[in-house]
C-alpha positions as CSV (number, residue, x, y, z in Angstrom):
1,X,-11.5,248.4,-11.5
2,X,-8.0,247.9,-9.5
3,X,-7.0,251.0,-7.6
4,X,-4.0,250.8,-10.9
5,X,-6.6,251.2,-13.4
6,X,-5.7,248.0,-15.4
7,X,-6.5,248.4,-19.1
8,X,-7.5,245.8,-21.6
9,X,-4.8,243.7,-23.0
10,X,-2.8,245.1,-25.8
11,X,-1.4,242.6,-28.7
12,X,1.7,243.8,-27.7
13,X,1.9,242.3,-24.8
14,X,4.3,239.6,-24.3
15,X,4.8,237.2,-20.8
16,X,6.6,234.0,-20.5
17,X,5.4,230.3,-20.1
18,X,5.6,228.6,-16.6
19,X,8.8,226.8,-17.7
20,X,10.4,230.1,-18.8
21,X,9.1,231.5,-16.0
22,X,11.3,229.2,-14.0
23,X,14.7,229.0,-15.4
24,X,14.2,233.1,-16.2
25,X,14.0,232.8,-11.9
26,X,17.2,230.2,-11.1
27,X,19.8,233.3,-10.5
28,X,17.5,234.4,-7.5
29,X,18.5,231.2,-5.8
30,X,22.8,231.9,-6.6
31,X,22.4,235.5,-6.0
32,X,20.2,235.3,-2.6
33,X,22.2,232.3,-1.5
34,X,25.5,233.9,-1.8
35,X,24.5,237.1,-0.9
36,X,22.9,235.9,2.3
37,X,26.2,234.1,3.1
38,X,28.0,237.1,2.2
39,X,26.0,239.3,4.2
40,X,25.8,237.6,7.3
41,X,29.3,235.9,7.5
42,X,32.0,237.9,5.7
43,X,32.3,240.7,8.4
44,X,32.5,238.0,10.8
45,X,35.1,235.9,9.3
46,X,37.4,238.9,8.5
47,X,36.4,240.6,11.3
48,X,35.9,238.8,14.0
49,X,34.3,240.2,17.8
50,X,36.9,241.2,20.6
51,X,35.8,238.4,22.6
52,X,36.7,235.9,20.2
53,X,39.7,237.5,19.4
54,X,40.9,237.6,22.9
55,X,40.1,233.6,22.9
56,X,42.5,233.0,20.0
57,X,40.7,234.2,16.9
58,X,42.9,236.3,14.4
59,X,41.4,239.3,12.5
60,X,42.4,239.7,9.2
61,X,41.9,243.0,8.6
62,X,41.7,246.3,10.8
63,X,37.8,247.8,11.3
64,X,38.8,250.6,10.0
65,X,40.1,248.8,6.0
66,X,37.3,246.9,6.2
67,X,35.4,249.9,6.5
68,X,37.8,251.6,3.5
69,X,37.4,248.4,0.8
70,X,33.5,248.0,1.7
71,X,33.2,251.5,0.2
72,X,35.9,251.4,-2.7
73,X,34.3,248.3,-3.8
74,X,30.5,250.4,-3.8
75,X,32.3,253.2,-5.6
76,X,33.3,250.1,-8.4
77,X,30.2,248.8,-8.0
78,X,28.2,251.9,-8.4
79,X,30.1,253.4,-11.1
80,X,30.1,250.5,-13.2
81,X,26.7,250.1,-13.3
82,X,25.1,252.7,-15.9
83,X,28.5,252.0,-18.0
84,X,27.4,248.4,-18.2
85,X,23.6,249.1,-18.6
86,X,24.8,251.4,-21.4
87,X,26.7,249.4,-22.7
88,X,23.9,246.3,-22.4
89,X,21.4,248.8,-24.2
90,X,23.3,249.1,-26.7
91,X,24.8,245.7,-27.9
92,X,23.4,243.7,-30.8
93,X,24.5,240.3,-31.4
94,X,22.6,236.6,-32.3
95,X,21.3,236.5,-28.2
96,X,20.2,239.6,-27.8
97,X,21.5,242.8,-25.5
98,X,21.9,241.3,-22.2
99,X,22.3,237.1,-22.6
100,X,25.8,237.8,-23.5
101,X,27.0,239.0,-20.4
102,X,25.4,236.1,-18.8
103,X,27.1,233.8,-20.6
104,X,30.7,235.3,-20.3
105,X,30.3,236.5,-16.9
106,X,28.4,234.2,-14.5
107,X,31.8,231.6,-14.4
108,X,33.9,234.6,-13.3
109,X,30.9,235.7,-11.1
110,X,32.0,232.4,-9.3
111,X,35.3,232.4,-9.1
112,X,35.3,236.3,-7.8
113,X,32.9,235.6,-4.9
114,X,35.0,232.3,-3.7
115,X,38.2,234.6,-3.9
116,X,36.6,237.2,-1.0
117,X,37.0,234.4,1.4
118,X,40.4,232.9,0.9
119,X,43.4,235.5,1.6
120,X,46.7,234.2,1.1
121,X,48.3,236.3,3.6
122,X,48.9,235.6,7.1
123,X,46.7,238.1,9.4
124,X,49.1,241.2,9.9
125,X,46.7,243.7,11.7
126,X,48.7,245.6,14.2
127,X,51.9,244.0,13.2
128,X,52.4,246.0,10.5
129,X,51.3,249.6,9.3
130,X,47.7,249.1,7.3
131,X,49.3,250.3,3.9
132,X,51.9,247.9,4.2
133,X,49.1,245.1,5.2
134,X,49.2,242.9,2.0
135,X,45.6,241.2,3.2
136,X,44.1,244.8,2.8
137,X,45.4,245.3,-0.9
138,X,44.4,242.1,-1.7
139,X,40.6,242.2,-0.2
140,X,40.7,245.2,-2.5
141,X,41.3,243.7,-5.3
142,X,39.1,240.8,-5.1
143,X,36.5,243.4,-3.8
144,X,36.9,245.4,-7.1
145,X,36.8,242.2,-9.3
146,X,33.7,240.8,-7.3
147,X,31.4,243.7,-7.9
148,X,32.3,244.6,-11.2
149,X,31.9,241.4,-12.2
150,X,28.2,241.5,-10.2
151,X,27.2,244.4,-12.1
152,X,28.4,242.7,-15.7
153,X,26.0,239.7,-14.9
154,X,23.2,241.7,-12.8
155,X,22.8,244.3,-14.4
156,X,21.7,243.2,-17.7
157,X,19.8,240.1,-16.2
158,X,17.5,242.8,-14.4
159,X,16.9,244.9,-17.4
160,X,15.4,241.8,-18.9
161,X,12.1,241.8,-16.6
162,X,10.4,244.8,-18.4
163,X,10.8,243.4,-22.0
164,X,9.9,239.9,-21.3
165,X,6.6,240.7,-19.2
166,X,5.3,243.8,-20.5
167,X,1.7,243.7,-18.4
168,X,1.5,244.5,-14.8
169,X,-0.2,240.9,-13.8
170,X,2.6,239.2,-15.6
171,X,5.6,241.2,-14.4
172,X,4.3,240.3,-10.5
173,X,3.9,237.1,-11.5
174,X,7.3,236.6,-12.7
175,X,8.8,239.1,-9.6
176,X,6.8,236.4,-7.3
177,X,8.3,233.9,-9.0
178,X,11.7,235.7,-8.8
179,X,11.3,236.4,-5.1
180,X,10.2,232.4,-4.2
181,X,13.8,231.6,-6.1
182,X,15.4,233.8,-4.0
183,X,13.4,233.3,-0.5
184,X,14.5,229.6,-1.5
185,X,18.3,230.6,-1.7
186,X,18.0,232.7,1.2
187,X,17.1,230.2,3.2
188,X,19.7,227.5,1.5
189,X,21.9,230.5,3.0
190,X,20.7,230.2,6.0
191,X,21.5,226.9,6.5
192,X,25.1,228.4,6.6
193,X,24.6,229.0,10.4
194,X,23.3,225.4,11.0
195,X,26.5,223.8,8.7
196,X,29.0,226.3,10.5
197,X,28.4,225.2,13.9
198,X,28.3,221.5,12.8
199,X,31.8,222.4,11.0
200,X,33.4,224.7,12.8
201,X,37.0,223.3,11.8
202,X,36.1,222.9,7.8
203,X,36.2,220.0,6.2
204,X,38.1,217.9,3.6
205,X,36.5,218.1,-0.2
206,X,37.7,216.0,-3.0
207,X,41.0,216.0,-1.1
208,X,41.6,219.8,-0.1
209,X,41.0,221.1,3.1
210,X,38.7,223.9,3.9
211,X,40.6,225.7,7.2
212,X,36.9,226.9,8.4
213,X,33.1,226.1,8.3
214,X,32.4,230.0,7.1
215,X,34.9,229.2,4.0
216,X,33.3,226.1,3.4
217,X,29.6,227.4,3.0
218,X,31.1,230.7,1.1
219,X,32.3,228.0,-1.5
220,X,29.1,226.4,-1.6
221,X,27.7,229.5,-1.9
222,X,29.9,230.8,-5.2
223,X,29.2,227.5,-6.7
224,X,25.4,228.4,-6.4
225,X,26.1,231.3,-8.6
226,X,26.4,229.5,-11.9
227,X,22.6,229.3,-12.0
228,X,22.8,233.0,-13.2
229,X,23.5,231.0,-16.8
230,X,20.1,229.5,-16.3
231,X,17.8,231.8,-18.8
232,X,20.2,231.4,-21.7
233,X,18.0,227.6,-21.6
234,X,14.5,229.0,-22.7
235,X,14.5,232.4,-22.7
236,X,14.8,234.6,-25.8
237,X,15.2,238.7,-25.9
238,X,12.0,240.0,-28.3
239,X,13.3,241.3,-31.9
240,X,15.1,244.4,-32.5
241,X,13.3,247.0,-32.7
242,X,13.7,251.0,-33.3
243,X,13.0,251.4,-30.3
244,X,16.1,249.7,-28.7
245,X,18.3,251.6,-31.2
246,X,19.4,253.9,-28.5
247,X,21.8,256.7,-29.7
248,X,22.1,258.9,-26.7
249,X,25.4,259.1,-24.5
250,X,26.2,257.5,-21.4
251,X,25.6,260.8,-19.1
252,X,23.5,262.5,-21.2
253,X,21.2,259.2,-20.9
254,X,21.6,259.6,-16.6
255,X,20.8,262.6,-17.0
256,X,17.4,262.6,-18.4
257,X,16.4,259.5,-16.2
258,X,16.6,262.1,-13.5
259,X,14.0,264.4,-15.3
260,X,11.7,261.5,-15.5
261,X,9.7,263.1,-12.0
262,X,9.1,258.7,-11.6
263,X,13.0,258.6,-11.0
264,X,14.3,259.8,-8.2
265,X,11.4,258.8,-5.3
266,X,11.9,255.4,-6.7
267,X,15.9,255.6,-5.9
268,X,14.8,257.2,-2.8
269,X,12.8,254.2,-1.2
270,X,15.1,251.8,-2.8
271,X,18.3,253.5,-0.8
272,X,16.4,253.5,2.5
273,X,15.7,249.4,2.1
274,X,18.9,248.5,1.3
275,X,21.0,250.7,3.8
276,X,18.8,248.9,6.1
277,X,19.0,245.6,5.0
278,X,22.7,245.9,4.7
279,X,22.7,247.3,8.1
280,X,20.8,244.5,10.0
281,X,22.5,241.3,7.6
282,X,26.0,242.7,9.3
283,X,24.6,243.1,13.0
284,X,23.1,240.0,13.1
285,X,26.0,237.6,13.7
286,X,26.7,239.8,16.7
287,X,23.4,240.1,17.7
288,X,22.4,236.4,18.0
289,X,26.3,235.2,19.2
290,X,26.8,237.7,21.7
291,X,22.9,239.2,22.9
292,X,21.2,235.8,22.4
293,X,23.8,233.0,23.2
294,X,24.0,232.3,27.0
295,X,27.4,231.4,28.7
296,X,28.3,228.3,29.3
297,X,26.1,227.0,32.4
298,X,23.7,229.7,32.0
299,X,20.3,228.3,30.7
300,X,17.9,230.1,28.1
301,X,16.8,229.3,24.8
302,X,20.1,229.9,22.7
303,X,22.4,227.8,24.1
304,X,26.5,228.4,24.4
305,X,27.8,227.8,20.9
306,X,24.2,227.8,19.2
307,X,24.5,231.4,18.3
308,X,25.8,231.0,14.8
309,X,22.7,228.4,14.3
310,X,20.0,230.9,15.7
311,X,20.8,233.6,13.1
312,X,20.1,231.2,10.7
313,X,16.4,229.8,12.6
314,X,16.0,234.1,12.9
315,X,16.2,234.7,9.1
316,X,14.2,231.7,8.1
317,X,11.2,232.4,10.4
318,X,11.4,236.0,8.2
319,X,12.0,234.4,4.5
320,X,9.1,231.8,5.6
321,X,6.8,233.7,6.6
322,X,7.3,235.8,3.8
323,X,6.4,233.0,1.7
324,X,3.1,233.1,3.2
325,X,2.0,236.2,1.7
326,X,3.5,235.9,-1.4
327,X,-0.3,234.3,-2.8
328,X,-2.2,238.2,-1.4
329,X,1.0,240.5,-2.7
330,X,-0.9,240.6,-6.6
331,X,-4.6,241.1,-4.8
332,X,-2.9,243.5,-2.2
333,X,-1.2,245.8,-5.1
334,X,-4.1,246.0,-7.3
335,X,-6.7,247.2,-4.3
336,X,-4.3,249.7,-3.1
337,X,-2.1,250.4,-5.7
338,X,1.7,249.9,-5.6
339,X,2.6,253.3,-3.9
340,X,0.8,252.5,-1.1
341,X,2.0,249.0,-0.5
342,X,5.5,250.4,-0.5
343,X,4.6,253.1,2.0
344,X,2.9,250.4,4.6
345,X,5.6,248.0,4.0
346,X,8.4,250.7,5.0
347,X,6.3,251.7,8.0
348,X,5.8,248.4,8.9
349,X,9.7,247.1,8.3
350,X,10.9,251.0,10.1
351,X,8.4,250.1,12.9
352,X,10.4,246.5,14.1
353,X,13.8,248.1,13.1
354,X,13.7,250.5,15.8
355,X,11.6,247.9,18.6
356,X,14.5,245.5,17.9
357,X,16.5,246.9,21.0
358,X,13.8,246.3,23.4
359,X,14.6,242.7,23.2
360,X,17.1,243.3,25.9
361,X,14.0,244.0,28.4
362,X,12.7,240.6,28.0
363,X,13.4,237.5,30.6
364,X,14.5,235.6,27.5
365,X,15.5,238.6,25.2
366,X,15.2,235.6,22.2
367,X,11.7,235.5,22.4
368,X,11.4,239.7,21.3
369,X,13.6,238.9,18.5
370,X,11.6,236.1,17.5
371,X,8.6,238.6,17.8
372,X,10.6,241.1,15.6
373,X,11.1,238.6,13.1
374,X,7.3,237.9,12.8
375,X,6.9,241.1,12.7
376,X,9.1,241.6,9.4
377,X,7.4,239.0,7.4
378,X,5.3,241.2,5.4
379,X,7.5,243.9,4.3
380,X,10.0,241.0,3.6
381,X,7.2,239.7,1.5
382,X,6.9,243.0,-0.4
383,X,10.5,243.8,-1.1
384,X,10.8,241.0,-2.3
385,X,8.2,240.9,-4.8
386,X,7.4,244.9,-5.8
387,X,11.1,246.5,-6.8
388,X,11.3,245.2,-10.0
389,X,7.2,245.8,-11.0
390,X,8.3,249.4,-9.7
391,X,11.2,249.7,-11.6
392,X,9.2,248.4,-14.7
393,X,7.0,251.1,-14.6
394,X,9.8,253.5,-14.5
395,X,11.3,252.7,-17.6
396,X,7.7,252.4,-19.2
397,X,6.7,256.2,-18.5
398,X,10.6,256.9,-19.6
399,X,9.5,255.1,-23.3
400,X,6.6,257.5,-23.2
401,X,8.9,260.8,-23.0
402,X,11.6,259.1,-25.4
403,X,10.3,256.5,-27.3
404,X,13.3,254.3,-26.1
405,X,13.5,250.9,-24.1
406,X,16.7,252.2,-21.8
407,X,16.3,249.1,-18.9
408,X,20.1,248.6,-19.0
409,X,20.7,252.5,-18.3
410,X,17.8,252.8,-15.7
411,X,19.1,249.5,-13.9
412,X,22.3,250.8,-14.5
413,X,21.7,254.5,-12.7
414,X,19.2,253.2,-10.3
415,X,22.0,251.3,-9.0
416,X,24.7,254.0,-9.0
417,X,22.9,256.1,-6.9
418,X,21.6,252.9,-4.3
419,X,24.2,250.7,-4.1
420,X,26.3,253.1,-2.0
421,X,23.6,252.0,0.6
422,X,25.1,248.2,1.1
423,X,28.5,250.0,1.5
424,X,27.5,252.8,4.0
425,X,25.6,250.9,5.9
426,X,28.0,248.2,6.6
427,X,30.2,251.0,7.5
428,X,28.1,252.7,9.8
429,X,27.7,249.4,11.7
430,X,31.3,248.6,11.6
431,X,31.5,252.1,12.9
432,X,28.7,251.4,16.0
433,X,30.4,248.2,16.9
434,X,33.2,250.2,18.0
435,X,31.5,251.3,20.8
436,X,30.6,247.9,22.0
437,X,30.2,244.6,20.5
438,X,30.3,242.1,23.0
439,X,28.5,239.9,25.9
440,X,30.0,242.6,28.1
441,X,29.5,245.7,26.3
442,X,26.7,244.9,23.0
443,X,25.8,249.3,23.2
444,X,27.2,249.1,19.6
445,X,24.9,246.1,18.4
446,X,21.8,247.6,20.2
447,X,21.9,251.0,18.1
448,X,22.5,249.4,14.7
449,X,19.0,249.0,13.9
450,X,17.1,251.9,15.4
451,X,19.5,253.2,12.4
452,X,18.5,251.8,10.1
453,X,15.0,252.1,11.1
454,X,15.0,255.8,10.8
455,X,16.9,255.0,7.6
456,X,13.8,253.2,6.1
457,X,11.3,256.2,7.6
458,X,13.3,259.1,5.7
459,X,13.1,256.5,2.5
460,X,9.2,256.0,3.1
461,X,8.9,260.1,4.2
462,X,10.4,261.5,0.3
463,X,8.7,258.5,-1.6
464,X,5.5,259.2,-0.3
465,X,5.9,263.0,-1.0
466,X,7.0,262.8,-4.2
467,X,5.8,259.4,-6.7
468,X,3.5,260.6,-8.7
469,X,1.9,257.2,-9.2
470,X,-1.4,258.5,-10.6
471,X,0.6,260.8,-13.7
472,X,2.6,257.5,-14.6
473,X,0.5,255.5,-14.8
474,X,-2.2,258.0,-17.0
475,X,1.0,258.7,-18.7
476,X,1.4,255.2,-19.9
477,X,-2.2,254.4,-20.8
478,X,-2.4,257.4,-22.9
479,X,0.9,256.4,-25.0
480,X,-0.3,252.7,-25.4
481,X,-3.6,254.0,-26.8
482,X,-1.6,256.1,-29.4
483,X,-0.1,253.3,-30.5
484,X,-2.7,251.2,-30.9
485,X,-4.7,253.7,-32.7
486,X,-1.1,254.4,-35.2
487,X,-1.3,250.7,-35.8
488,X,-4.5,250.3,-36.8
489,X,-4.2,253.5,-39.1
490,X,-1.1,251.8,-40.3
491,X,-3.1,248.4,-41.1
492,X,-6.1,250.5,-42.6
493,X,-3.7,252.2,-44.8
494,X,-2.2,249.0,-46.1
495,X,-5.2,247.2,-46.6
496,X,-6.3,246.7,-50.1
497,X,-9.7,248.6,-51.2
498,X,-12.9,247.0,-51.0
């Protein structure tokens, strides 16, 4: 017996094929590669370090807008996303709920991202007052249409998970699955750093010119994200059923996910992560150009100029050895349980997050982060596997209390309440870096990820207090045995007398 308490299999149960399994996975690779471009290079782009300001590099837009549209594109982002899961839960048409918005939204999914990185505005910070900076209302804009348009793809494609593996094997399965595709676009991401340095002044394609190597792999990168159309190949939505007729309101629906006790711990852990990871993804340009990268002359193991490429080599000894214990994730859950893989995995991932700035006691402070790095394989592994499988059992114990499949609403108010994270933590670092973010003065880098690291601790602290694993998961035996038992009653019934 797994420390879950695994029950027999119900006839129920539904999982997909290998080659389902596959094409249901292709939008990790898009949304990981972009996102890890998007993470790791847009704050640099736009906002560029003093140094390299001061050697002829142009910002095109103040620290403190950047800060301003980072958030007012969370608040779009956030708010959005129950309106869309709502609005996902409740469509009917010939593909289902949620493959419609796949197929209208991944091409403007593209064409939003690639518009981030392109202003048409010559920089105009400190030449002009910031309200009259036409850069600033246009990053708002695109920043509005990019994460709306994230949530209209996103959000339905993650509400799919529950209904198309409905046992706890299969739905880690698929999440492994999931979280190979999008360890693989990670690291097609980060070869951004590698392709960057090699193209620091852009490059011609089919006849236009792309001004700079971080615009050039951001292109690549919202080309990548037409593979969110991939499941509309192979993968089919399970009949309609009374139980996806759901009649209740928009707020009156986010209101009773809160009083499912499974709700709030959950959005608790999954805050703490992302602030972090949100947190670190921005530092890191800065940490590995201006800690790691020697001066020219000045020998070490990041040479002058390598520091883009080494961000890149950092990530991918993480993603990689992730990979590694992606085969022991299933074994490791069912020993000790999903609450308590979460709970070592944040202590674990909180413990290297605030050792980080001891790298600068090292000879060869590259050699600590490379230690780090190691050191952040495993909870990599498990955050990249265990949300959704956590999630799933959310909205199962929530069908117990309501008789209702609502993935689209929980998705949708899980991620109001989290994805505030990704736009407060890149604004706390933005914030840090004032104090320092250079060779000369890197005080800002070094306190970005004790931060976060106390972040992830708080996260760990209130899930561990209050997930009551054990009542969810009696909670949801107990309903699936009622229904078995009202089925066979029902068959019983309707069979003819012997």
């Amino acid at each position: 017996m797994s420390a879950r308490g695994e029950e027999e299999p119900d006839e129920d149960d539904r999982d997909l094929t290998w080659p389902q399994r596959l094409t249901f996975s292709l939008p990790q690779v898009g949304v990981s590669m972009s996102g890890m471009i998007m993470s790791s290079w847009l704050t640099f782009f736009l906002l560029p370090p003093d140094d390299d300001i001061t050697a002829g590099k142009v910002a095109f837009i103040g620290a403190a807008g950047y800060a301003g549209v980072q958030l007012w594109g969370k608040i779009v982002d956030a708010v959005s996303d129950p309106i869309i899961g709502h609005w996902s839960d409740k469509t009917r048409s010939r593909l289902g709920r949620r493959m419609p918005f796949l197929l209208w939204g991944t091409p403007l999914f593209v064409l939003s991202f690639i518009a981030l990185w392109f202003p048409p505005f010559p920089p105009a910070v400190g030449v002009v007052p910031w309200y009259l900076d036409a850069n600033l209302w246009y990053l708002a804009a695109a920043y509005t249409a990019y994460w709306l348009i994230f949530t209209v793809v996103l959000g339905p494609y993650s509400a799919l998970l529950p209904e198309v593996a409905t046992t706890g094997r299969g739905r880690i399965v698929l999440s492994s699955v999931m979280g190979l595709a999008g360890a693989v676009g990670s690291i097609f991401g980060l070869l951004s750093g590698e392709m960057i340095s090699h193209f620091p002044d852009g490059a011609t394609l089919f006849g236009v010119h792309i001004p700079t190597g971080i615009q050039l792999v951001a292109l690549i990168g919202g080309v990548s994200l037409a593979l969110c159309a991939a499941p509309l190949i192979n993968v089919r939505e399970s009949p309609h059923s009374a139980a996806k007729d759901v009649q209740m309101g928009i707020w009156e629906g986010v209101r009773s996910a809160t009083r499912n006790p499974a709700f709030l711990p959950v959005v608790a852990i999954a805050f703490a992560f992302l602030m972090a990871s949100a947190m670190i993804m921005t530092v890191m340009p800065y940490l590995t150009t201006q800690v790691l990268e020697r001066p020219p002359g000045v020998e070490g193991w990041v040479q002058a100029g390598e520091g883009e490429a080494w961000m890149s080599y950092l990530l991918a000894i993480v993603l990689l050895g992730a990979l590694c214990w992606f085969p022991f994730i299933h074994r490791i859950a069912a020993r000790m349980g999903h609450k308590n893989l979460i709970i070592l995995s944040g202590a674990i991932y909180g413990t290297g997050m605030l050792a980080l700035p001891v790298i600068g006691l090292f000879p060869e402070p590259t050699l600590g982060a490379v230690l780090v790095m190691l050191i952040l394989t495993f909870p990599t592994a498990v955050t990249l596997v265990m949300p959704p499988v956590l999630f799933a059992d959310v909205i199962d114990f929530d069908e117990t209390m309501t008789h209702l499949r609502r993935e689209g609403l929980y998705n949708g108010a899980v991620a109001f309440l989290t994805k505030w994270s990704d736009g407060i933590g890149k604004a706390i670092v933005v914030g840090l870096l004032t104090l320092g973010n250079s060779r000369s003065n890197p005080a800002g880098i070094f306190m970005a990820t004790p931060v976060a690291g106390l972040a992830v601790f708080l996260g760990v602290g209130l899930f561990a207090y209050a997930y009551p694993e054990e009542r969810i998961l009696a909670g949801i035996r107990e309903y699936r045995s009622q229904r078995r038992a009202t089925r066979d009653a029902t068959r019983a019934a309707a069979a003819p007398q012997q």
